[in-house]
C-alpha positions in Angstrom: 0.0 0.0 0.0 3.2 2.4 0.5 3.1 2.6 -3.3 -0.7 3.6 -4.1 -0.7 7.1 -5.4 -4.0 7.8 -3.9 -3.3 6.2 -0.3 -5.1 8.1 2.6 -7.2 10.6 -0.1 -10.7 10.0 -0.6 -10.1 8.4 -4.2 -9.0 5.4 -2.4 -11.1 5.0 0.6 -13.1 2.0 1.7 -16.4 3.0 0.7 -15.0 3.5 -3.3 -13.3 -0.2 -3.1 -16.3 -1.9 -1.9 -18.6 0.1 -4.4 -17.0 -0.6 -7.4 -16.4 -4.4 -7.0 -20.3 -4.4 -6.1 -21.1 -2.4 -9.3 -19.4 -5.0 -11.1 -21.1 -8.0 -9.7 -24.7 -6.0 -9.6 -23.7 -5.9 -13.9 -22.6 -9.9 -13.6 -26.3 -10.2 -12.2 -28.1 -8.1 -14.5 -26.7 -9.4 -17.4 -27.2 -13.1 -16.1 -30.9 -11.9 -16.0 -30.8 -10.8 -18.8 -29.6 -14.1 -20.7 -31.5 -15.8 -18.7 -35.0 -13.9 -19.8 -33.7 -14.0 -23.3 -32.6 -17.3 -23.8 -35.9 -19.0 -25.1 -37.9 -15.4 -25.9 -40.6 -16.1 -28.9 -41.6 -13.1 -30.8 -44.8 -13.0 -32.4 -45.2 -11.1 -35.5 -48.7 -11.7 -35.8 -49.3 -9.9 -32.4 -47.1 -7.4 -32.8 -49.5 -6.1 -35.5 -52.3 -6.3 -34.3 -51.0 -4.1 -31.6 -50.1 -1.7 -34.1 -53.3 -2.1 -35.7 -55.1 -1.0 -32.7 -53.1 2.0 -32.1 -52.1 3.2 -35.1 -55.7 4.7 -36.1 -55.6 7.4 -33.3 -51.9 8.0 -34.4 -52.4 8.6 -37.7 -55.4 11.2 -37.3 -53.3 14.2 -38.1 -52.0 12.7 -41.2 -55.5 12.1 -42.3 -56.4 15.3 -41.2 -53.6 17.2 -43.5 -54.0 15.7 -46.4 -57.9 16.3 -45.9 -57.0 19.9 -45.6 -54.9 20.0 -48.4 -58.0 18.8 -50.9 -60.1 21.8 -49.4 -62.1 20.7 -46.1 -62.3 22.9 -43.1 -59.2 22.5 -40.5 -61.7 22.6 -37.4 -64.5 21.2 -38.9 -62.3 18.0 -39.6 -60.7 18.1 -36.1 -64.3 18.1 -34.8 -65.3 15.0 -36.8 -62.1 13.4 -35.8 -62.2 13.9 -32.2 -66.1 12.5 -32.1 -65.0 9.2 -33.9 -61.7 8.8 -32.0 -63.7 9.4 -29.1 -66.6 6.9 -29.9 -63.7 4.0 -31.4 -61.9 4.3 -28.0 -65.0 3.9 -26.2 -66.2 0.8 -28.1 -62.3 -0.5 -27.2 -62.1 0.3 -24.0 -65.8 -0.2 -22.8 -66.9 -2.8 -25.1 -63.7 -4.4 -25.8 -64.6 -4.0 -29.5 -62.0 -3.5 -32.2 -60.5 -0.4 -33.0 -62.8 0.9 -36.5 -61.7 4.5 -36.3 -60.7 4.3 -39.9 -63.6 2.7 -40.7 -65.0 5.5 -39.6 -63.3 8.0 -41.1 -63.5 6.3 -44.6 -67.4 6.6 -44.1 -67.5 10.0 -43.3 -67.4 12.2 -46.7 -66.4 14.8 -44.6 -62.8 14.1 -45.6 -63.3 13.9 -49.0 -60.6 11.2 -49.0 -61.3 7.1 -51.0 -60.9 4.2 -48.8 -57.1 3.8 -50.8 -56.1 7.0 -49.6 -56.8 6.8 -46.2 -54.8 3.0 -46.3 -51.9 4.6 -47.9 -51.7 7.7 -45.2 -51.8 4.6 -42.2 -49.3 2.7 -43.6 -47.4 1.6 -40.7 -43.7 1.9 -42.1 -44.4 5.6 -43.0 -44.4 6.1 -39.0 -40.8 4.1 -38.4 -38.5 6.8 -40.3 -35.3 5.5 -40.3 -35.4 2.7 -37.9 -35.3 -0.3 -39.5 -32.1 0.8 -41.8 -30.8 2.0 -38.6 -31.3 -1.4 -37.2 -30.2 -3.5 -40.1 -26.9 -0.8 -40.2 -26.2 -1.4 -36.6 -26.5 -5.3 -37.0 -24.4 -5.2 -40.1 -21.4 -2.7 -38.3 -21.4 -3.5 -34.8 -23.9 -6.7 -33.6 -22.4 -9.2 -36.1 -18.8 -8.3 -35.7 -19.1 -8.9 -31.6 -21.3 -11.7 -32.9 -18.4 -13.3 -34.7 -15.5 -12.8 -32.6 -17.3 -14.5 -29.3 -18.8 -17.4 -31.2 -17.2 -19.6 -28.6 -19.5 -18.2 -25.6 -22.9 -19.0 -27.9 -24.8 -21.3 -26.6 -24.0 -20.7 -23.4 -27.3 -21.3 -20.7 -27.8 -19.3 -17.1 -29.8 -20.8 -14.4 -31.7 -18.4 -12.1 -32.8 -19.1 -8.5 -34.7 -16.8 -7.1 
């Protein structure tokens, strides 16, 4: 200890030395966790889009609502209309336990002034992702696969929790 630069200062004391060796084993545990949780994890496309389906309507209002605007229909007249039918679909969702027809709706109304194809094309679910699935694809390319690669030796590897 006679040749520790920081001996007797606070950047060595007892509290720091304990700390960060617990840090390190609270990561060891977290990451076990997380192995552990992700080890056997299913995804389910199917579900996945049907949550999206369900959401989607009331996030895609404004869209609708522009292009509406742009063809000629009154700004607050067409935030009216919209606010009663996202208000009635949520009810019928959350109430009722109905599924979400707010773009049903809105493709009845001719308030909007908009075909049944239009309104489809506005909701499109990857015009609301921007870049992120090239983002993804980019960072699996660039950094994922290349970890990936060099520590194929530790896949397969299984953690047991006890709780």
């Amino acid at each position: 200890a006679g040749t520790q630069w920081f001996e007797r200062t606070l950047d060595d004391s007892a509290n720091k030395r304990i700390s960060v060796a617990e840090g390190f084993l609270a990561l060891d545990g977290v990451l076990n966790l997380y192995l552990n949780i992700t080890e056997n994890m299913v995804v389910y496309p199917k579900v996945i889009a049907s949550h999206v389906n369900n959401e989607l309507p009331f996030m895609a209002t404004e869209n609708i609502l522009m292009e509406a605007v742009k063809r000629g229909g009154d700004r607050q007249e067409l935030h009216e209309r919209i606010r009663i039918h996202s208000m009635d679909a949520a009810r019928k969702v959350k109430e009722e336990g109905e599924s979400n027809d707010l773009i049903q709706r809105i493709i009845e109304d001719d308030s909007f002034n908009l075909t049944k194809d239009e309104i489809l094309s506005i909701i499109d679910p990857s015009k609301f992702t921007g870049r992120a699935s090239g983002q993804v694809d980019d960072f699996i390319q660039e950094v994922f696969n290349p970890i990936l690669k060099s520590n194929r030796e530790l896949l397969g590897e299984s953690i047991e929790i006890n709780v």
